[in-house]
Each structure stands twice: as structure tokens, then as C-alpha cells.
C-alpha positions as CSV (number, residue, x, y, z in Angstrom):
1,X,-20.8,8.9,-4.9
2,X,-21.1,8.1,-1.2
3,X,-17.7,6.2,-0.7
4,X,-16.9,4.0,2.8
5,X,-13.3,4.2,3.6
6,X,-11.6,2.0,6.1
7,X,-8.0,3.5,6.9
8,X,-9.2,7.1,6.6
9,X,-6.5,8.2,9.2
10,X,-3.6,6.9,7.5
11,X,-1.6,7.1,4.5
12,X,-3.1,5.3,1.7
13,X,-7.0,5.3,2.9
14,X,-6.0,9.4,4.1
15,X,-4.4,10.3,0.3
16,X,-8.1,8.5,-1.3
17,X,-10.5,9.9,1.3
18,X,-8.8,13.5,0.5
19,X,-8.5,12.9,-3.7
20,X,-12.3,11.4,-3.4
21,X,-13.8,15.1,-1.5
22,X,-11.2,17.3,-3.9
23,X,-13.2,15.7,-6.6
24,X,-16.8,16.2,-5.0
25,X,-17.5,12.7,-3.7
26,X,-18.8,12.3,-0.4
27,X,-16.5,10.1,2.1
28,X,-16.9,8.3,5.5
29,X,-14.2,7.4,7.4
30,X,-13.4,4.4,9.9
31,X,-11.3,5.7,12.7
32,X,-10.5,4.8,16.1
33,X,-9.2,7.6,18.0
34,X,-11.8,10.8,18.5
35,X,-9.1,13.5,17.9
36,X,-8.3,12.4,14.7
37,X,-11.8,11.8,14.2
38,X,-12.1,16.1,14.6
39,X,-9.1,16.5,12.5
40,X,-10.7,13.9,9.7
41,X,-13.9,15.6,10.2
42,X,-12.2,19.4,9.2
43,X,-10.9,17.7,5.9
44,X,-14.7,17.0,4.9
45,X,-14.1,13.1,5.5
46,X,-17.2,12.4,7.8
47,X,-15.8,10.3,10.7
48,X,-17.4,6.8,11.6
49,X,-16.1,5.7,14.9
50,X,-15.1,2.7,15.6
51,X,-12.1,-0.5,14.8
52,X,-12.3,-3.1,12.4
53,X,-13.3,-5.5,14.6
54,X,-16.5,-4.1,14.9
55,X,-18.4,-6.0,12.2
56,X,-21.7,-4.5,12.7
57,X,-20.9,-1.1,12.4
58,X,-18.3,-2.2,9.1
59,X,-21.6,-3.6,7.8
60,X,-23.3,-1.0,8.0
61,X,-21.4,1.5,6.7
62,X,-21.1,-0.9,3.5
63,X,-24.7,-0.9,3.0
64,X,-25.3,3.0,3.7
65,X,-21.9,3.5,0.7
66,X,-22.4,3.2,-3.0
67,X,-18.7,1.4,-2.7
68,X,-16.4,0.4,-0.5
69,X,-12.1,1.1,-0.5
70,X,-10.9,-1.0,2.5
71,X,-7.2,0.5,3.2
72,X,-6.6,0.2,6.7
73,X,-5.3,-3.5,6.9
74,X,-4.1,-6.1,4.4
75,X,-4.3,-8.7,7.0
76,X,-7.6,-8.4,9.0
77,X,-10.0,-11.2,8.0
78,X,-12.8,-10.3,10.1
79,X,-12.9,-6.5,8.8
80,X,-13.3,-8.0,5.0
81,X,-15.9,-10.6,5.6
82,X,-18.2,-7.7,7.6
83,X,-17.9,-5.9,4.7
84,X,-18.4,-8.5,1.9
85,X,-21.7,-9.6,4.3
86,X,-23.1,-6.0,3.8
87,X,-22.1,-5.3,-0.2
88,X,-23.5,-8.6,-0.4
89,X,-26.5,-8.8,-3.6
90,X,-25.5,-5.2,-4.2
91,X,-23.6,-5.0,-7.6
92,X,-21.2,-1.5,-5.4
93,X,-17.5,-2.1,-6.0
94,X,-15.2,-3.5,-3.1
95,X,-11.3,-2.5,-3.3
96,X,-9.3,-3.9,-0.9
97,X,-5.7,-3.6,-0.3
98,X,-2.9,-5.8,-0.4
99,X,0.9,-5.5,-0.2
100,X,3.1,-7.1,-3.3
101,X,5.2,-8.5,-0.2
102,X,3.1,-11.5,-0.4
103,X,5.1,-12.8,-3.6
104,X,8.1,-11.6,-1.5
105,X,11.4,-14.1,-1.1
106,X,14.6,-14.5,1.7
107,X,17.2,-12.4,-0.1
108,X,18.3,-10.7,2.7
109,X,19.7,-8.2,0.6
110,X,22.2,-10.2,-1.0
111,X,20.8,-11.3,-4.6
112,X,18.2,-10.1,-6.9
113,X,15.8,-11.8,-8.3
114,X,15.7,-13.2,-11.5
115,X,11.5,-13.7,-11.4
116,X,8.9,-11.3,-12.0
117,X,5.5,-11.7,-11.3
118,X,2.7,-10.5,-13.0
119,X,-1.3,-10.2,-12.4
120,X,-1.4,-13.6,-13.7
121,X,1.4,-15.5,-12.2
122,X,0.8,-18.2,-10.0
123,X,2.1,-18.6,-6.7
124,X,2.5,-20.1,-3.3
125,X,3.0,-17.5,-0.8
126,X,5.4,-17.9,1.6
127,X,3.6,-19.7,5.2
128,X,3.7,-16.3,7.1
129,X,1.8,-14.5,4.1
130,X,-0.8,-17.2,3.2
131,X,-3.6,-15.8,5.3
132,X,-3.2,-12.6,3.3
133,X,-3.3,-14.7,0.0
134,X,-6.7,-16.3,0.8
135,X,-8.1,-12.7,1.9
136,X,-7.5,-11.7,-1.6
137,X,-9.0,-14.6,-2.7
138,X,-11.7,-14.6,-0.5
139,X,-12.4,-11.0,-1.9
140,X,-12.2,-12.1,-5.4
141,X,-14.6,-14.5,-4.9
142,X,-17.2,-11.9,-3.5
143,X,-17.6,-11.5,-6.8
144,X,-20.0,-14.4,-6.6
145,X,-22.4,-12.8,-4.3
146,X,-22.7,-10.0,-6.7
147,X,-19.7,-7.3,-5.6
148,X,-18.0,-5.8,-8.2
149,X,-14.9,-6.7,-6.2
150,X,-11.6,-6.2,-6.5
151,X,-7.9,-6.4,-5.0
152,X,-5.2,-3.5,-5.6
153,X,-1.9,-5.2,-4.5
154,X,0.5,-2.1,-4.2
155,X,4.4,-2.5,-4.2
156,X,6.6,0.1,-2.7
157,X,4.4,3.7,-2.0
158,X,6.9,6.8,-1.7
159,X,5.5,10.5,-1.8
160,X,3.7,12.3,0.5
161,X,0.8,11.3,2.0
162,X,-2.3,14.0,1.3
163,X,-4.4,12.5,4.2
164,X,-3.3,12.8,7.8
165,X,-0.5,10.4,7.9
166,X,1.9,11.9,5.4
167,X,4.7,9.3,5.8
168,X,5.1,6.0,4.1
169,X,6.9,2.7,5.4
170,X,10.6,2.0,3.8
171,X,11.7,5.1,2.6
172,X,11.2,7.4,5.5
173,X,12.4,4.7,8.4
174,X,16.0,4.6,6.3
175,X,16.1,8.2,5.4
176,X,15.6,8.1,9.7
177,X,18.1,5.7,10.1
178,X,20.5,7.5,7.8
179,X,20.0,10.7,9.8
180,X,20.7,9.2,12.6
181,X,23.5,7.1,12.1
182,X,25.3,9.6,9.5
183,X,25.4,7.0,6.6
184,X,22.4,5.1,4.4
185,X,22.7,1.9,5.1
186,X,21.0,-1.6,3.2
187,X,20.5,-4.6,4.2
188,X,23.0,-7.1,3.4
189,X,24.7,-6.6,0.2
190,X,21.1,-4.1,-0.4
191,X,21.1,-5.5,-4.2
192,X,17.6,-6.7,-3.4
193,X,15.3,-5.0,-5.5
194,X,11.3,-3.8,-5.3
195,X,8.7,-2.4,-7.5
196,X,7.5,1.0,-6.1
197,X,5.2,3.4,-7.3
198,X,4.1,7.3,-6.5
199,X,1.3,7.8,-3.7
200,X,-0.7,10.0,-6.4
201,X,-0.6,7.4,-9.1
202,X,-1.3,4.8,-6.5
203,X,-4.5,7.2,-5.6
204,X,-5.7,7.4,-9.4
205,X,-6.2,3.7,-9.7
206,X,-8.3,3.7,-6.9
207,X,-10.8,6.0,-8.5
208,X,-10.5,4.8,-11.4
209,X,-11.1,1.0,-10.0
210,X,-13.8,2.6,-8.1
211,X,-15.7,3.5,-11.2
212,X,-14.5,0.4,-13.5
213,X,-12.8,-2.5,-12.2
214,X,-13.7,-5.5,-13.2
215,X,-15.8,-7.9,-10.7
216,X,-12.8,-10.7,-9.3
217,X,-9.9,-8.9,-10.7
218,X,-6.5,-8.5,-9.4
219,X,-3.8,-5.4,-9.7
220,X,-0.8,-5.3,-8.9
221,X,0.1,-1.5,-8.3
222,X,3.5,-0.7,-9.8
223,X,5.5,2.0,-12.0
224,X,9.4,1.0,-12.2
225,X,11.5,-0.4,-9.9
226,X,14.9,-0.1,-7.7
227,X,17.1,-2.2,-5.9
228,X,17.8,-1.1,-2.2
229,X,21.5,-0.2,-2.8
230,X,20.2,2.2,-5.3
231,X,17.9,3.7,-3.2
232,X,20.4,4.1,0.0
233,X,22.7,5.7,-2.8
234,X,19.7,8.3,-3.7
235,X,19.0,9.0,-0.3
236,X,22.9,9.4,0.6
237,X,23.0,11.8,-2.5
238,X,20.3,13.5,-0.9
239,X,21.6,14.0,2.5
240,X,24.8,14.6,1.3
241,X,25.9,11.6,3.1
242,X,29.0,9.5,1.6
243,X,28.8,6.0,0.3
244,X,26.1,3.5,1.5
245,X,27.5,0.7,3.6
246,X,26.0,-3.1,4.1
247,X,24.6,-3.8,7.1
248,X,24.9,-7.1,8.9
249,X,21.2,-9.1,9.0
250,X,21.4,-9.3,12.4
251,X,21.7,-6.0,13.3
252,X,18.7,-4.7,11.0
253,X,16.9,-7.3,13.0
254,X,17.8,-5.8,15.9
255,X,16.8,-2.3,14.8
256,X,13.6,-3.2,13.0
257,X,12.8,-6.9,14.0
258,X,13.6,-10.4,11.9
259,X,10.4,-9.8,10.1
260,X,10.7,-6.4,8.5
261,X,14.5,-6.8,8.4
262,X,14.1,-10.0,6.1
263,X,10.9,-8.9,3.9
264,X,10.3,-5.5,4.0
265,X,13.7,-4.2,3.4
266,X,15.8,-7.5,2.4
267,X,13.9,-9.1,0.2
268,X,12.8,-9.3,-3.4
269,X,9.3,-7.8,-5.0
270,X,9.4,-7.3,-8.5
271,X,5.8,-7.3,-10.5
272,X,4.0,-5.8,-13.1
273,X,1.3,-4.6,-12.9
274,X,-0.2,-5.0,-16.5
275,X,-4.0,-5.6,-15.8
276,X,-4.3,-1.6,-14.3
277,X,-2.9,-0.5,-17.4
278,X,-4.4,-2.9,-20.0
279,X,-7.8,-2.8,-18.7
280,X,-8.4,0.2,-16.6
281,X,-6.2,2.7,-19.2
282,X,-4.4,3.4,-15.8
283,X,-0.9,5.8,-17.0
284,X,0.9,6.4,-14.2
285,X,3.2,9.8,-14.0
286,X,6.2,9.4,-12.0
287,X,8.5,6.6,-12.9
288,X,11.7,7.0,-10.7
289,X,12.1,6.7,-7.0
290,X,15.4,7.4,-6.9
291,X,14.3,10.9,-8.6
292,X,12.1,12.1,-6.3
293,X,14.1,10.7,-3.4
294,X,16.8,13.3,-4.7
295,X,15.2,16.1,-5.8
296,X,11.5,16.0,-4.5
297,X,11.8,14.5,-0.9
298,X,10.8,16.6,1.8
299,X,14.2,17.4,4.3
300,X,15.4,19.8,6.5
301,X,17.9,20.3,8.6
């Protein structure tokens, strides 16, 4: 299978691209930057230059695949509609990725919450997310115009990355910020708690959705969960820190901005992701963050 991968360069689209030529697909990759393009290129990933604005070439490429895994922005509009214009008629699979921060709430680290969503839960997205909730929808839809399409929604990634971008978002920037400051800190009172899953089992849905999803269907990517105080404790544990303190709102603003201080590290995201399991036979292997944070995190001194 000739596979079109936006996101090639980084962590997610970099770990699929890599799983997809270990198993003797062939792979194109979107990327912007011509050195990575060489590095991407020495991997077996056959670079496509160019940036997700550029709907012609994103059409193109869809049309030359036999499927589509866009993993290089949850948020870019324009990038999804280029593609759905050149799947269009064709019956090839379209997965797109989305974050599970869109059923995200205000906790600020101070309470968990009491609701969990599931594939099927409706909801109303906060105002800041809603453009990403009708992306998924709009991709869902494609189904329509004859796209097997379909939306992975992943929670919390942690492993490494086997693309060129090893690193994923929460877990290394407070692993950083523990190094640096000499304690793990949470925000607020950090008893906010998200769903998370491995890189690698997050990678073995993709190929399996590549092959079998279902036209219009929606996954939400999980395998356990853990509240931020239990995963400053891990890394603490790990870095042979002492205990975790709170820290103020305010000053994780400061440090990270109001945005990623309130939802990607104070917040609550708790799902399930039943469909992948039910209807894909998806069986994830690693079930505890706080696990691999302590005994199978990369760290040196």
C-alpha cells in the first residue's frame, strides 16, 4: 500500500511513516524544511515538499495514495478539505487526527472529574475548540462522498517517538521543568486527571484503521489513565526528586501560556475509547504511564 502521510517529520505522523516502511508499505511524506526532507528520505519515507496550505499539492498526493493518515495538525481546516477534495469518489481510507483535549474542561488542576466520555457521548466543545469539533465532523461526513473516513482522537501519547521527532508534548516539558527547577511540579492542586496511551499502541490503531475502519467512525485513542499529581510523583520518583509541590495558575501561565497552562496540563480528559477495541479488535499493550515514566523513560544525567 502506497500510504500519504501529512506530519511525516514529527512524532505521531514520524512513529506511522516508520511502522508503515518496517512493515513493507510504501510512504510519502509532507514536509516543510529540505534537511529533514534528506533525513526523512534516509528512513525510506519518500519526502513530498511542501506545507499544508498548499492544497494542490495535498490533493495530489491524496489521489496518487491508496489512503491517506493526516497527522500533522488537528486544527488546519484548509489541509483536510484538500485532501477530502482529492479522496473524493475513491472508496481509500482517510484518518485524521484529533486531540481528546476537545472534551477538555477548566480544572486548573484543582478537581477531577466525575464525567467520562466515550465514542458516543455527546458534547459541546468548549468555544476555543469548536473549529476542531466540526473538522472531525466535516471528516466524518466525507464519508458521504465515498472516503472510508475516519477520526482517531488520541488522549495523552508518552513513549518514544520512532520517527524523527522522538519527544511527545506533557510529559517531557515537566520532566524539563522538573530538571530544571529541582522539584516536579502540577498545576494547581495537579488532581486533574487524563487518559494517555503508549506511542506504539497509538501506532497499531493506525494500521489497523488503515486497513478496517469503518466509513464516518470516531475513536477515541486511550489505554488507562492518571491524574497529574500522580504523574509529577512518577517522574519525582524517577529523578529522584522529593515530593511534588502545587504550583500557582499563574505562574504555569507564565511559563507555558494561559492556554496550555489551563488545558493541556490543568484540565480534565478522561474517555474511553471502546469503539477501537469493539470494532477494530484493537488490544493495546502498555497500560501504566506512571510505569514507564519510572522504569522505561529515557534520562541521563
Amino acid at each position: 500500500m502506497l500510504v500519504f502521510v501529512t506530519g511525516a517529520s514529527g512524532y505521531i505522523g514520524g512513529s506511522i511513516a516508520a511502522r508503515l516502511i518496517e512493515k513493507g508499505h510504501q510512504c510519502r511524506g509532507l514536509v516543510r524544511d529540505q534537511d529533514k526532507a534528506q533525513l526523512m528520505a534516509a528512513r525510506g519515507i519518500a519526502p513530498v515538499l511542501g506545507r499544508l496550505d498548499d492544497a494542490d499539492v495535498l490533493a495530489r498526493e491524496a489521489r496518487l495514495a491508496d489512503g491517506v493518515i493526516n497527522a500533522a495538525n488537528s486544527d488546519h481546516r484548509g489541509a483536510v478539505e484538500a485532501l477530502v477534495d482529492g479522496l473524493a469518489g475513491s472508496g481509500k481510507p482517510l484518518l485524521h487526527t484529533s486531540g481528546s483535549s476537545v472534551v477538555a474542561d477548566e480544572a486548573r488542576g484543582d478537581f477531577a472529574a466525575d464525567r467520562i466520555f466515550d465514542d458516543d457521548t455527546p458534547f459541546d466543545p468548549r468555544p476555543d475548540k469548536a473549529a476542531r469539533a466540526a473538522i472531525d465532523r466535516f471528516v466524518r461526513d466525507a464519508a458521504a462522498r465515498d472516503i472510508r473516513s475516519a477520526v482517531l482522537c488520541n488522549t495523552m501519547i508518552y513513549g518514544v517517538g520512532q520517527g524523527l521527532q522522538p519527544n511527545s508534548v506533557q510529559i517531557p516539558r515537566l520532566v524539563a521543568l522538573a530538571r530544571r527547577a529541582g522539584v516536579a511540579r502540577h498545576v494547581g492542586r495537579g488532581l486533574n486527571i487524563w487518559s494517555n496511551v503508549h506511542i506504539e499502541d497509538v501506532v497499531d490503531l493506525y494500521l489497523i484503521a488503515l486497513e478496517r475502519a469503518s466509513a464516518g467512525a470516531f475513536y477515541f485513542v486511550e489505554n488507562g489513565e492518571a491524574s497529574f499529581r500522580e504523574i509529577a510523583e512518577a517522574i519525582a520518583r524517577r529523578l529522584g526528586l522529593g515530593e511534588p509541590q502545587a504550583w500557582p495558575f499563574e505562574e504555569a501561565a507564565h511559563e507555558w501560556g494561559p492556554v496550555h497552562a489551563a488545558y493541556t496540563f490543568g484540565s480534565n480528559s478522561r474517555v474511553r475509547g471502546k469503539r477501537a477495541r469493539a470494532e477494530l479488535a484493537w488490544r493495546p499493550r502498555h497500560g501504566s504511564v506512571a510505569e514507564w515514566i519510572e522504569q522505561d523513560m529515557p534520562f541521563t544525567d
